[in-house]
Each structure stands twice: as structure tokens, then as C-alpha cells.
PLY file of the C-alpha trace (Angstrom):
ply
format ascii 1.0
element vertex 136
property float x
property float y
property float z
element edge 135
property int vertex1
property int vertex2
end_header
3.34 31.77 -34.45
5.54 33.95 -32.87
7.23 35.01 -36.77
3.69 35.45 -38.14
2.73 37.61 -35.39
5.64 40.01 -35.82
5.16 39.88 -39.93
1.65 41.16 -39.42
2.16 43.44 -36.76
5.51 45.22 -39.15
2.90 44.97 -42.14
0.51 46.82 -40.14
3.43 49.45 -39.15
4.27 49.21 -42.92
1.14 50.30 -44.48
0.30 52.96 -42.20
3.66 54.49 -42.85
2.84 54.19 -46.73
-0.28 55.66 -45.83
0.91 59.02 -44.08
3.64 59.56 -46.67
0.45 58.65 -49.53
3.60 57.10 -51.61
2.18 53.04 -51.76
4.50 50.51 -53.15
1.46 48.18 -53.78
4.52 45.50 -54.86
5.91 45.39 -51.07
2.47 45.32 -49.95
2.01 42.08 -51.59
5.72 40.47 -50.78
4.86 41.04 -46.88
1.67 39.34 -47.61
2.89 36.56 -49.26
5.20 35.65 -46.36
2.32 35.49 -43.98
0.10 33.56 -45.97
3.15 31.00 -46.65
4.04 31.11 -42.77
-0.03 30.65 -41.66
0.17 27.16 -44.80
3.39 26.03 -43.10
1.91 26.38 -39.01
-1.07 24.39 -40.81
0.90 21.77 -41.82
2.84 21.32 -38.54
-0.48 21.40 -36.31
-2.20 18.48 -39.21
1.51 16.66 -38.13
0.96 17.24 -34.17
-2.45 16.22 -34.34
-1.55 12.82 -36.55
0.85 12.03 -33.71
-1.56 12.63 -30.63
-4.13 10.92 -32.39
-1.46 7.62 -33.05
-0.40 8.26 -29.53
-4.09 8.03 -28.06
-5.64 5.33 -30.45
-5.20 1.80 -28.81
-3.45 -0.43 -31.18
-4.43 -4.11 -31.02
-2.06 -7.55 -31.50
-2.69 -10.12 -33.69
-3.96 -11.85 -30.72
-6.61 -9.67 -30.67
-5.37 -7.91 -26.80
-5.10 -3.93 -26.73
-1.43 -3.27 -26.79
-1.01 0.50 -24.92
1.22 2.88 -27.17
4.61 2.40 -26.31
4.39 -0.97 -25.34
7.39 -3.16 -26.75
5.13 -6.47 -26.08
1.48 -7.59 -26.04
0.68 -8.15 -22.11
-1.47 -11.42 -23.39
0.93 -13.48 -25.62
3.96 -11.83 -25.43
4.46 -11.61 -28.80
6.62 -8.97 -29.76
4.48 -5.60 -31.43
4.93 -6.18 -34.89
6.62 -9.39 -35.39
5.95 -12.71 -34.90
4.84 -14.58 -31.87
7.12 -15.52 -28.77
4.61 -17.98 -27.96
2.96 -20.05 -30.11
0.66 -23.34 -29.91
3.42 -25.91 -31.72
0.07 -27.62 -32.93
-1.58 -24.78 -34.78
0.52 -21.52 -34.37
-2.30 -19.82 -32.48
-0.45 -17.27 -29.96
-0.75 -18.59 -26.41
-1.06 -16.37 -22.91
2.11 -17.31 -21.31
0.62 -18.92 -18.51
-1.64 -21.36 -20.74
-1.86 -25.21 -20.51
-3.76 -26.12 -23.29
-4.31 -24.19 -26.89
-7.49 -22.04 -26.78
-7.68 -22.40 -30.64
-7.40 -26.06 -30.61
-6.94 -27.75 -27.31
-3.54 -29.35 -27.56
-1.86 -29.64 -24.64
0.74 -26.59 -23.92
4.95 -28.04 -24.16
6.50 -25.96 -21.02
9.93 -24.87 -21.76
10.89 -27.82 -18.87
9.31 -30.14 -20.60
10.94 -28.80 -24.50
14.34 -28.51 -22.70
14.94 -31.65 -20.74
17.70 -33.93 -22.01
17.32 -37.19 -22.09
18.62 -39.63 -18.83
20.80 -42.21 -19.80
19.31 -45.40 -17.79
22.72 -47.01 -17.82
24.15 -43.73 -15.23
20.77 -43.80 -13.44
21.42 -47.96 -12.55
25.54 -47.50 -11.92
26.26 -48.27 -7.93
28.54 -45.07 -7.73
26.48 -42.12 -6.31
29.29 -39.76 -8.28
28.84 -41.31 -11.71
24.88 -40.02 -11.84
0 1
1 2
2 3
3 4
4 5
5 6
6 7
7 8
8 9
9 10
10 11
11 12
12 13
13 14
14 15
15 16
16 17
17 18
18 19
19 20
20 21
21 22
22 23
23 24
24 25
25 26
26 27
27 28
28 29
29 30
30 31
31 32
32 33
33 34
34 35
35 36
36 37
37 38
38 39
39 40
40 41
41 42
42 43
43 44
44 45
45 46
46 47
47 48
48 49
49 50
50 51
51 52
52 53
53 54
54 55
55 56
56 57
57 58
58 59
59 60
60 61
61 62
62 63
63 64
64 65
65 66
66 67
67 68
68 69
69 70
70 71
71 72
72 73
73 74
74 75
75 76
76 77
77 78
78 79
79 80
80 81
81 82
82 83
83 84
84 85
85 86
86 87
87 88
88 89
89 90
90 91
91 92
92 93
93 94
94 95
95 96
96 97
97 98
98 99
99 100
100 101
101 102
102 103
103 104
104 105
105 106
106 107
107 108
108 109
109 110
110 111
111 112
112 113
113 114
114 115
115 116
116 117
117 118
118 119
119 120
120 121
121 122
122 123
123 124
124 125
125 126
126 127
127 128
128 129
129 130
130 131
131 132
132 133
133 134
134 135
């Protein structure tokens, strides 16, 4: 803005000059206009850019579970699901993405798997029924 404002105010300075001496060089006229018309196409272009990314910045994006993700958020508040990739958690019934403190599947009522429940190993009996405290 700054550039164009100087270009305009020399052109001004220019043709006034050309003016008093009555000697126009029509051809340096146009050059100096040329430049400003080029700079005013170019601030257009960067304020169409600034306005994209506002506009992107403002609009409330939405994750596939449906749940408004804010801009900058790394992961939906609802499923957890990462934004833009696939879920974190998932019904292992249907796929449907769960909120992370769900029991059952809203999509199709199955019953939620905790991670305790997915990640507990199996007892042997055999250790469980041993007399020795220290062997369990």
C-alpha cells in the first residue's frame, strides 16, 4: 500500500513537472501507470488470500461424527478421533465413532469393550489354586 502510495504521489510530482516544462513524454506517463495498476492487481490478490484465510479460520469445521471441531483443534472433543483421519474410537461392532466415555454404541447398541476389559490377560487357574502366596 505503502509502494502504491509513493508511485502515485511521484506520478503526480511527475506530470506536473512535464506540465510546467510543456515537454510530455506520454511513454513514461504510461510506464508509471502501468506499475500502479499492476501493484493495486497484486494488493487485490493478497487481500482475496487474507480474506480466504479469516474466512477458513472463522468457519466451524465439523467431524465425521457430526461434533463442531473449533479451528485449530488437533482432535474432535466428542470422539476423539483425530481431524482428518480415522477414528481413535470406534464401536468394534459397526465402526460408528464412540464419545469416549460411552457404554454402549449409539448407532447400534452393542455394548462398549473398555480398554480394561480389551487388555486383560488371561489368569492361569493352575497359579490362582497353588498354596504359595509368591507363586500368584
Amino acid at each position: 500500500m505503502r509502494a502504491r502510495e509513493d508511485r502515485i504521489r511521484h506520478l503526480g510530482g511527475l506530470t506536473l513537472e512535464m506540465y510546467r516544462r510543456s515537454s510530455f513524454r506520454d511513454q513514461l506517463l504510461i510506464e508509471q501507470c502501468r506499475e500502479i495498476v499492476a501493484l493495486e492487481d497484486r494488493l487485490r490478490e493478497l487481500d482475496s488470500m487474507l480474506e480466504a484465510v479469516a474466512t477458513a479460520r472463522r468457519a466451524p469445521a465439523t467431524c465425521e461424527c457430526g461434533a463442531p471441531v473449533p479451528w485449530g483443534s488437533h482432535f474432535c472433543a466428542n470422539c476423539g478421533r483425530p481431524v482428518g483421519t480415522e477414528a481413535v474410537v470406534a464401536c468394534a461392532g459397526c465402526g460408528h465413532p464412540l464419545a469416549a466415555d460411552a457404554t454402549f454404541c449409539a448407532h447400534c447398541g452393542r455394548p462398549v469393550e473398555t480398554s480394561d476389559e480389551a487388555a486383560e490377560p488371561a489368569v492361569d487357574e493352575t497359579i490362582l489354586r497353588s498354596a504359595d502366596p509368591w507363586e500368584r
